[in-house]
Rosetta silent file (secondary structure, phi, psi, omega in degrees, C-alpha in Angstrom):
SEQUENCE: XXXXXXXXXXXXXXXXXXXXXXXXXXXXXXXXXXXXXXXXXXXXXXXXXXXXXXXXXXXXXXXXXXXXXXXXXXXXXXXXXXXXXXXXXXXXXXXXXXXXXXXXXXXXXXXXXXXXXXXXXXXXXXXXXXXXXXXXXXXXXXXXXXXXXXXXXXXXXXXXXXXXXXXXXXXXX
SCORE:     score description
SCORE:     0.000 S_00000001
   1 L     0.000   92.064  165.701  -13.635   -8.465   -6.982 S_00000001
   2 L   -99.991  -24.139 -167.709  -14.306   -5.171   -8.823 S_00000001
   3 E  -120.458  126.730 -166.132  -13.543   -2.639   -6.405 S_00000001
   4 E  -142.909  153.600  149.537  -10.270   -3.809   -4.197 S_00000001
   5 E  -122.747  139.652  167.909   -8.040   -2.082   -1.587 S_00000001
   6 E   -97.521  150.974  147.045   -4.386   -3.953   -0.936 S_00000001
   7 L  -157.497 -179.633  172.420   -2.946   -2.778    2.278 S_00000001
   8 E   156.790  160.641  157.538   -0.515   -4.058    4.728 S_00000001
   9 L   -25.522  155.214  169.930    2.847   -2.663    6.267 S_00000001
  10 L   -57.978  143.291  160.974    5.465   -0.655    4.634 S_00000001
  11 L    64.170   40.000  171.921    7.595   -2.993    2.102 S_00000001
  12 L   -90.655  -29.877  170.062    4.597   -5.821    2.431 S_00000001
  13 L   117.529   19.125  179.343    4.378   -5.895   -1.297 S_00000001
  14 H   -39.134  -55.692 -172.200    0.699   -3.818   -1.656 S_00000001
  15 H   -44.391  -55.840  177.017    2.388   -2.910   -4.936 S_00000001
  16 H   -74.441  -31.944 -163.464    3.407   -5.911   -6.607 S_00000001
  17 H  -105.444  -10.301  170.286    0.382   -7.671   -5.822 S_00000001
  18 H   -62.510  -42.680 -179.680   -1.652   -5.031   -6.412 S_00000001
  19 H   -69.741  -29.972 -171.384   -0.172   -5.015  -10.294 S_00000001
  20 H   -60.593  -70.091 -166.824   -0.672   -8.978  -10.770 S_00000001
  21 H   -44.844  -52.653  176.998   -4.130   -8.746   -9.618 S_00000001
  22 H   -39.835  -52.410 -147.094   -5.254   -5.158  -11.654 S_00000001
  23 H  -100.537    5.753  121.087   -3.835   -6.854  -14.579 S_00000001
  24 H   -28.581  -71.942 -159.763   -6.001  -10.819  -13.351 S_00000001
  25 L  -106.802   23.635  169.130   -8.856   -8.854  -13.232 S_00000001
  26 L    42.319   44.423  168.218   -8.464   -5.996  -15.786 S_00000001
  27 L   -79.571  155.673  152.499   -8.468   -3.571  -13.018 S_00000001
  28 E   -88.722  161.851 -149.218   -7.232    0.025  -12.585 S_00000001
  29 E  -109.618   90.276 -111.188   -4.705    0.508  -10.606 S_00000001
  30 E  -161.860   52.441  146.401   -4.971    3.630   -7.994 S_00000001
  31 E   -12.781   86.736  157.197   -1.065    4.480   -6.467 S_00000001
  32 L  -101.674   30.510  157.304   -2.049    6.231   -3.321 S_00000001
  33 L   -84.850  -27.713 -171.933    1.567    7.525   -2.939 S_00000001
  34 L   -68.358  -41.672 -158.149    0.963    8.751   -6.547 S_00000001
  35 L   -85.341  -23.235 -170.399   -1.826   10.628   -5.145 S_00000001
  36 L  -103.426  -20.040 -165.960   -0.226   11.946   -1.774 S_00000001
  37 E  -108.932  136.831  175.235    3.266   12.668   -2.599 S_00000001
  38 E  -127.302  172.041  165.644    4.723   15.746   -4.519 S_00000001
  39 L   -31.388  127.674  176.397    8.002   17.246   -5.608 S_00000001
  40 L    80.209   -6.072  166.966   10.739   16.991   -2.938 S_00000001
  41 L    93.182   38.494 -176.765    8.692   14.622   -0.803 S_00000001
  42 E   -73.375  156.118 -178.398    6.008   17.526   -0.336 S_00000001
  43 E  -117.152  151.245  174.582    2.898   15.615    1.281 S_00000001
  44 L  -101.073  123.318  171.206   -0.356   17.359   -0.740 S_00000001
  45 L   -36.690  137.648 -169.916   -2.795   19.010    1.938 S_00000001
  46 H   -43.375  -64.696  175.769   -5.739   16.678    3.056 S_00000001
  47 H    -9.967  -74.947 -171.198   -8.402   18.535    1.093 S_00000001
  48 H   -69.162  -16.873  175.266   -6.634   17.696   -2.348 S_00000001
  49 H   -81.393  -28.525  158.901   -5.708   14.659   -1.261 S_00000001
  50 H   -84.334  -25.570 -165.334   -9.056   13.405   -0.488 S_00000001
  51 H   -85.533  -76.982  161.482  -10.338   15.095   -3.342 S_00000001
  52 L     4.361  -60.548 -158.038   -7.614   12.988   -5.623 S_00000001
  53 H   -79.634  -46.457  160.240   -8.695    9.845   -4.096 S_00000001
  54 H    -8.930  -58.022 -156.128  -12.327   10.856   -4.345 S_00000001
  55 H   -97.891   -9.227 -176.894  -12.149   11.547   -8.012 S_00000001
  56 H   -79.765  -52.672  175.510  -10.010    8.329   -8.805 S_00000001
  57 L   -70.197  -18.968 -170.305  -12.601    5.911   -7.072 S_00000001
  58 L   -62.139  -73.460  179.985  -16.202    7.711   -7.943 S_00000001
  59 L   -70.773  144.961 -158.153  -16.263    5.629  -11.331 S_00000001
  60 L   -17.361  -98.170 -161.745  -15.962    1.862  -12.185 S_00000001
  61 L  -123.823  136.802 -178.630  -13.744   -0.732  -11.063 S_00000001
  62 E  -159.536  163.710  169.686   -9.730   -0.142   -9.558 S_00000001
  63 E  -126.947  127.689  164.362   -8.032   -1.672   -7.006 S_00000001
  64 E   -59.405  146.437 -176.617   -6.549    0.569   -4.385 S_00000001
  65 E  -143.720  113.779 -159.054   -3.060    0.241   -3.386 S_00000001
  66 L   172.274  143.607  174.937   -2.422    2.303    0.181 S_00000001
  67 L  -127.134   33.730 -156.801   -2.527    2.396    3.864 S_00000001
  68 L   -79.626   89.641 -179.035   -3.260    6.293    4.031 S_00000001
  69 L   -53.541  -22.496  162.735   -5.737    6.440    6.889 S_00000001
  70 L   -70.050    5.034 -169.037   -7.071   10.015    5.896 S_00000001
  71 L  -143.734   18.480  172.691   -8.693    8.634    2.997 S_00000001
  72 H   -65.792  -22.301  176.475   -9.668    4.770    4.524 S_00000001
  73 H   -67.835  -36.671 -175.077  -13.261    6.062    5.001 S_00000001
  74 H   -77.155  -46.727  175.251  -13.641    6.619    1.415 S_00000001
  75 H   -26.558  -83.740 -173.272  -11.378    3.728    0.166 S_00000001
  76 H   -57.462  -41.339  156.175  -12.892    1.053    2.059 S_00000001
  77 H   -38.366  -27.712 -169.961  -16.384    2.311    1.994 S_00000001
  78 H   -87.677  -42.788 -148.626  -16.413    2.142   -2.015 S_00000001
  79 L  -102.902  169.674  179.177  -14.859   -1.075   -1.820 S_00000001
  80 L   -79.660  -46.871 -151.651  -15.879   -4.877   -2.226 S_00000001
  81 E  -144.704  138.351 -166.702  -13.313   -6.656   -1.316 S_00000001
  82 E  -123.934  102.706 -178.111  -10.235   -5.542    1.396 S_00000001
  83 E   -90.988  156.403  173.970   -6.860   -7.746    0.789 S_00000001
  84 E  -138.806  113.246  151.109   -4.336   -7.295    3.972 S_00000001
  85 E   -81.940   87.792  167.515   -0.552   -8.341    3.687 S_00000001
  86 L   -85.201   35.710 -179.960   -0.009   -9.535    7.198 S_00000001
  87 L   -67.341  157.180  177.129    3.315  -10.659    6.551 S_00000001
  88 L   -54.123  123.575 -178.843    6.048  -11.725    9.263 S_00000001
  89 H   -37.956  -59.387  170.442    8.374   -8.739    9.962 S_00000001
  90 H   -37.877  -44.902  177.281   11.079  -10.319    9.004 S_00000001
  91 H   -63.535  -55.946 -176.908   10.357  -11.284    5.453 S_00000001
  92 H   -40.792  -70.953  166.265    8.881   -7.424    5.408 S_00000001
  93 H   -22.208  -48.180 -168.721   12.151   -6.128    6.590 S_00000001
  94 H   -78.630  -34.148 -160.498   14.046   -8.392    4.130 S_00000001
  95 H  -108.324   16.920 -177.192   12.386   -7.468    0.938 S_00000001
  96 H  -103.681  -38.672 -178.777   12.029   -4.125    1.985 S_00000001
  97 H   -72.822   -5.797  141.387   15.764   -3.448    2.522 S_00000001
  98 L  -104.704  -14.749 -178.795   16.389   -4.516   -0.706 S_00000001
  99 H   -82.083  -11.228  172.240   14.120   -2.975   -2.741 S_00000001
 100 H   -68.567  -63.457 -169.958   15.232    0.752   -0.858 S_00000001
 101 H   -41.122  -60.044  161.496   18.596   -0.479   -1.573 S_00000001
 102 H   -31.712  -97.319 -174.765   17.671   -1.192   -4.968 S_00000001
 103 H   -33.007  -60.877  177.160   15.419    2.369   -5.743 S_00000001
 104 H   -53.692  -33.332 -173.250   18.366    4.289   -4.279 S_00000001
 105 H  -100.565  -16.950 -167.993   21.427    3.066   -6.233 S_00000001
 106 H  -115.581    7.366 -175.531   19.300    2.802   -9.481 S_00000001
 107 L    34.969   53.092  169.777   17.490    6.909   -8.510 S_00000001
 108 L   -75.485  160.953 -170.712   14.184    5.439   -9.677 S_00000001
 109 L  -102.288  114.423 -177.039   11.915    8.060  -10.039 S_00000001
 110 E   -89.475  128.158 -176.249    8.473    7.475   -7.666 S_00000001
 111 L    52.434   11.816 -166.966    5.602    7.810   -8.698 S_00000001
 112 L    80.203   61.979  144.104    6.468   10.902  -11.265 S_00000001
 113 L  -118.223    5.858  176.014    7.432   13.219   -8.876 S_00000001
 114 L    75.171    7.893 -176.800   10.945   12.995   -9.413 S_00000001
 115 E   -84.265  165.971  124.107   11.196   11.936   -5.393 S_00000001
 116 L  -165.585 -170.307 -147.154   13.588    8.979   -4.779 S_00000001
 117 L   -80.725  128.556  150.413   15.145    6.866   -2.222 S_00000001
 118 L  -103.709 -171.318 -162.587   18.797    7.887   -1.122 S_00000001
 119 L   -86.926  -68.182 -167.089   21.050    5.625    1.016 S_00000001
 120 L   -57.016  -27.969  158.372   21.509    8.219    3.786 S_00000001
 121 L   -87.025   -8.018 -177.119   18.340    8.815    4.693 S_00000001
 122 L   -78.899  -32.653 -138.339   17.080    5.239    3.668 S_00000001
 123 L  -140.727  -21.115 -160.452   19.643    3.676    5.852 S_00000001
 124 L  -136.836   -1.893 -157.218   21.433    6.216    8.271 S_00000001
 125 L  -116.356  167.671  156.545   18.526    8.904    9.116 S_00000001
 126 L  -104.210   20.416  167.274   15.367    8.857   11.274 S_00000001
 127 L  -102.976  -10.939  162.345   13.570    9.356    8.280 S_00000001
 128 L   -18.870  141.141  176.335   14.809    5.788    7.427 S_00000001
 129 H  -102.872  -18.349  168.385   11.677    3.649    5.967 S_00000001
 130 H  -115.816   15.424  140.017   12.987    0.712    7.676 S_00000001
 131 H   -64.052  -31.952  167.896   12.916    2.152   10.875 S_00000001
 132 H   -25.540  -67.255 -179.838   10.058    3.343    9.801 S_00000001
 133 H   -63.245  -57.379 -177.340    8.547   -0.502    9.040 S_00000001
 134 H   -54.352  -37.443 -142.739   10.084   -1.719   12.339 S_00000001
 135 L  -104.500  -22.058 -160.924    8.626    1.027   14.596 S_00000001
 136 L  -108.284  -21.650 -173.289    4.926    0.752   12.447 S_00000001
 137 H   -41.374  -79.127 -174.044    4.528   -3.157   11.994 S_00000001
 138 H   -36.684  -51.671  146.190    3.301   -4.222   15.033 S_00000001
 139 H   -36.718  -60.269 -151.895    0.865   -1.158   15.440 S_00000001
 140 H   -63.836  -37.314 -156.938   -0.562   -1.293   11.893 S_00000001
 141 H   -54.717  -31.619  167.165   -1.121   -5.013   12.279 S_00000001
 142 H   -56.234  -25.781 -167.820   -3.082   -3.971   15.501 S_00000001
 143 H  -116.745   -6.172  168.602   -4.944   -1.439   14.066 S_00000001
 144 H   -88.490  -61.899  172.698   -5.741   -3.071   10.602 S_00000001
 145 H    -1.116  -80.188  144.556   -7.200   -5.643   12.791 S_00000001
 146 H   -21.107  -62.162  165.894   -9.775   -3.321   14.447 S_00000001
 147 H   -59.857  -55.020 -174.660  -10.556   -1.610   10.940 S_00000001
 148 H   -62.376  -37.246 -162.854  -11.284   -5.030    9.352 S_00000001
 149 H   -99.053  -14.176  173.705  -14.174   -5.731   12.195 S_00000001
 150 H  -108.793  -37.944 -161.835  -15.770   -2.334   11.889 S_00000001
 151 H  -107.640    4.768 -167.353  -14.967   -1.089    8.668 S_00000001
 152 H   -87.573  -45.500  171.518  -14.687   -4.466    6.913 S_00000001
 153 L    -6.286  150.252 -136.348  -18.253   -5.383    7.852 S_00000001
 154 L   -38.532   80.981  173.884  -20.071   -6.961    4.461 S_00000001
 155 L  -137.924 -178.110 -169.695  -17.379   -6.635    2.514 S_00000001
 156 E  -110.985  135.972  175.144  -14.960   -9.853    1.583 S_00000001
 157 E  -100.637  144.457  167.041  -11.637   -9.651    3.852 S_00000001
 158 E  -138.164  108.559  158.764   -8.901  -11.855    2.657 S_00000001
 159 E   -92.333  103.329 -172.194   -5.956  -11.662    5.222 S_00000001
 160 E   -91.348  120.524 -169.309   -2.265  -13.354    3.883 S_00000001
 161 L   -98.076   -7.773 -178.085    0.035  -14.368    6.428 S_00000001
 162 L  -159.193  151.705 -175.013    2.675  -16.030    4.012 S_00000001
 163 H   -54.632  -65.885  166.481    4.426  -15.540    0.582 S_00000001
 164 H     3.553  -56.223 -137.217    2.749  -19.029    0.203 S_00000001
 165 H  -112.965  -36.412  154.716   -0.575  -17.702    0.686 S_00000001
 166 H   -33.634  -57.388 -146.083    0.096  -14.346   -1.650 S_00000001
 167 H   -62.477  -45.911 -171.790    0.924  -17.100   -4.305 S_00000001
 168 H   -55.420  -49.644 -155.214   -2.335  -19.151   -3.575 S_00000001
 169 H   -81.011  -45.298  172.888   -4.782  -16.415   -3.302 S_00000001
 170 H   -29.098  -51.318 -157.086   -3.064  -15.119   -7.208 S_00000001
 171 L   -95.885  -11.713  167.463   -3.758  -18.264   -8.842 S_00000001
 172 L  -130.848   27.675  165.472   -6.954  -18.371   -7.671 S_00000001
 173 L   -82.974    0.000    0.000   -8.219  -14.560   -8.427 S_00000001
């Protein structure tokens, strides 16, 4: 595993497992929310956005961490090895609605843009993230699915269906 993409649902845990692993396997680490998001929750136009991921990925070994479909041809195409968090909604739900809960009452600042989470739109809006998760699970899982038999093709897929199986696959990266 030199070249990696995590993906999975919102609040699956791409992030955290993305950091265990970079720092297993003396990886770089490649935040594509880092790369897509600007002051104020600005999204950066596709061009620059591809070009960002482009120039992050050209050169030697990172693991991706992202489910940004405008830049999966290049991601996955680069990469070796494609982990999917295919966790149960619930647990997604659960650890997602604390860590918003969390990021909002503590104003961390994401990704250095100085965005973060508030309650009322985390929680009370239709910009909510865990309506968001509820409304996108089912889809992505359909549609990672798909991706993994055409775009996965000889590359190594590892799909985890349980915190269990996160833990398992860690200890033996």
């Amino acid at each position: 595993m030199r070249r990696v993409v995590v993906f999975g649902t919102t609040g699956s845990g791409k992030s955290w497992l993305a950091e265990r692993l970079a720092a297993r396997l003396g990886l770089r680490p490649v935040e594509l929310d880092a790369l897509f998001w600007g002051r104020d929750w600005q999204p950066a136009p596709l061009d620059l956005f591809r070009y960002r991921v482009e120039c992050e990925i050209r050169d030697g070994d990172w693991i991706v961490v992202g489910n940004y479909g405008q830049v999966r041809d290049l991601t996955w195409r680069a990469a070796d090895t494609l982990v999917w968090l295919d966790l149960p909604l619930p647990l997604v739900m659960w650890r997602l609605f604390w860590r918003t809960l969390r990021r909002a009452v503590t104003k961390e600042n994401l990704w250095g843009t100085g965005n973060t989470e508030s309650l009322v739109r985390s929680f009370f809006s239709r910009q909510s993230i865990l309506l968001y998760a509820l409304k996108t699970h089912r889809k992505n899982r359909q549609r990672f699915t798909i991706d993994c038999q055409f775009l996965g093709q000889g590359k190594t897929v590892v799909r985890l269906t349980s915190s269990r199986a996160v833990e398992r696959f860690l200890q033996g990266a």
